[in-house]
C-alpha positions as CSV (number, residue, x, y, z in Angstrom):
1,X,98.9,96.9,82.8
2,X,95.6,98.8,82.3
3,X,95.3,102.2,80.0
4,X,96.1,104.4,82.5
5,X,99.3,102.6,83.6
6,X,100.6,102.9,79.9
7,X,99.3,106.7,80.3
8,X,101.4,107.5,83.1
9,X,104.1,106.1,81.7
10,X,103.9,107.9,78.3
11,X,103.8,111.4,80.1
12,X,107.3,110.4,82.0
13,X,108.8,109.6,79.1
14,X,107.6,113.0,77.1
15,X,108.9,114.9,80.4
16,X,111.8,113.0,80.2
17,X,112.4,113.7,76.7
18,X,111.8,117.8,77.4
19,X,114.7,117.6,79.4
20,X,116.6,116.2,77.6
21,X,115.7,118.5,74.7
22,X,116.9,121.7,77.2
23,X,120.1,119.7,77.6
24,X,120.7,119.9,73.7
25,X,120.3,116.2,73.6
26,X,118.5,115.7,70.5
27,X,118.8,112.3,69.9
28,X,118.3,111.4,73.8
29,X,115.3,113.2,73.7
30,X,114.0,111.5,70.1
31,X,113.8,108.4,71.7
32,X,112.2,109.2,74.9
33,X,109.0,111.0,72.7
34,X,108.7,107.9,70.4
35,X,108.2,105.8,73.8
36,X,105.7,108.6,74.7
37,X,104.3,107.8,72.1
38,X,104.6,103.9,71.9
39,X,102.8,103.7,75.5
40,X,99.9,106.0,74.3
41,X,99.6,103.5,71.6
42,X,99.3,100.5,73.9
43,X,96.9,102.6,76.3
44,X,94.9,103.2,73.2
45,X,94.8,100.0,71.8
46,X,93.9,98.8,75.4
47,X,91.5,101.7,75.6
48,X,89.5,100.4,72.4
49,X,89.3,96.5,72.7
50,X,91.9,95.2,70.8
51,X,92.6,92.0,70.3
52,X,96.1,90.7,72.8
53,X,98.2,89.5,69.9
54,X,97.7,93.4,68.6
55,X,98.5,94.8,72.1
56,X,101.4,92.6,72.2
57,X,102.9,93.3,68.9
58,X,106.3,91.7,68.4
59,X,107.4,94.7,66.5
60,X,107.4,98.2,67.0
61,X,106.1,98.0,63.1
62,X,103.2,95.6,63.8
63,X,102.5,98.3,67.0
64,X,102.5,100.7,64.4
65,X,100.4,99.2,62.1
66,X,97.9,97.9,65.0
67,X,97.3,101.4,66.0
68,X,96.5,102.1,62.8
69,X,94.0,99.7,62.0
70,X,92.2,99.6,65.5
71,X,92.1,103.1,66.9
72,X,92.9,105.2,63.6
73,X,90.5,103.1,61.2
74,X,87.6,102.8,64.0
75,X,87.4,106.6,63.7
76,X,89.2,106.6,67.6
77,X,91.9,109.4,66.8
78,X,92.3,111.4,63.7
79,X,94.5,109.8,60.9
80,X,97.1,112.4,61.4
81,X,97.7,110.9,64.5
82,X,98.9,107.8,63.1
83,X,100.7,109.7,60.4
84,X,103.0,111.0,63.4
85,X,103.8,107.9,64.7
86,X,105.2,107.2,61.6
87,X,107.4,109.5,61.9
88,X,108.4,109.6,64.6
89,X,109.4,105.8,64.4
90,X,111.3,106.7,61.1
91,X,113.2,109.7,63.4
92,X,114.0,107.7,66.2
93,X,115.2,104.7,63.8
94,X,117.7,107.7,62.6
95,X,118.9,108.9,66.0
96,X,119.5,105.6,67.7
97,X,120.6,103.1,65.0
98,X,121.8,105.2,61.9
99,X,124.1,107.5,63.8
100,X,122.7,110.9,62.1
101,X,121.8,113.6,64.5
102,X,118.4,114.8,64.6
103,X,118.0,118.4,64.7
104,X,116.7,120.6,66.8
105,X,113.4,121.8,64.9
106,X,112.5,118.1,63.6
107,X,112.4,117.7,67.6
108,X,110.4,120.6,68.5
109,X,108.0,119.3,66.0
110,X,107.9,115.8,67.1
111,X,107.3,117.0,70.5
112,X,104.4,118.6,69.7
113,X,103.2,116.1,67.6
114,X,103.7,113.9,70.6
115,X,102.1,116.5,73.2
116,X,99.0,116.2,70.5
117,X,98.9,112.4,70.5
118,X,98.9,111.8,73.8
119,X,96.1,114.3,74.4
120,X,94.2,112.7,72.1
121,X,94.6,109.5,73.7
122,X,94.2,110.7,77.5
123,X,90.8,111.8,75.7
124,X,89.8,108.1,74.3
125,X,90.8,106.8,77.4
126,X,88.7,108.7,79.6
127,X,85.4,108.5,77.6
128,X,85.9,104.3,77.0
């Protein structure tokens, strides 16, 4: 898959995620913006020259933290970027394997966190 493949597939998920937020499914709809957000990541990370084994992280963690240290360290996005995908990995480890709801204005926060991310991205892509 190239950047833009990842791209597209990051924008379906955040529009999948916005309906499910207008369906009052919170959790549904934390989990479809952290894989917005996880396929921005990979574009990114594509986007910039990293190195396969970072691309192909075995973890969501070591995607995480290869995010952080090739696009957010090479001065790529702005560091508050990666803070978000920190937490949005801590919300969706909540909503999918903890069993806590996530409410409503977390969400509407974490969406636009996400909407912010992936602009940023789209952006990175487009100029490498």
């Amino acid at each position: 898959m190239n950047p833009a493949d990842f791209m597209t597939k990051a924008a379906r998920a955040l529009a999948s995620a916005r309906l499910l937020l207008e369906a009052g499914d919170t959790d549904g709809a934390c989990n479809r913006i952290y894989y917005a957000m996880f396929d921005a990541a990979k574009a990114a990370l594509l986007a910039t020259g990293a190195p396969p084994e970072a691309i192909d992280a075995k973890t969501h963690s070591g995607l995480i933290a290869a995010f952080s240290l090739h696009v957010v360290k090479r001065g790529f996005v702005a560091a508050d970027h990666g803070r978000s995908f920190n937490r949005l990995h801590e919300l969706r480890m909540i909503a999918d394997y903890r069993g806590d709801s996530i409410e409503e204005p977390q969400i509407l926060q974490a969406v636009a966190d996400t909407t912010a991310f992936i602009a940023a991205v789209e952006a990175l892509v487009k100029e490498r």
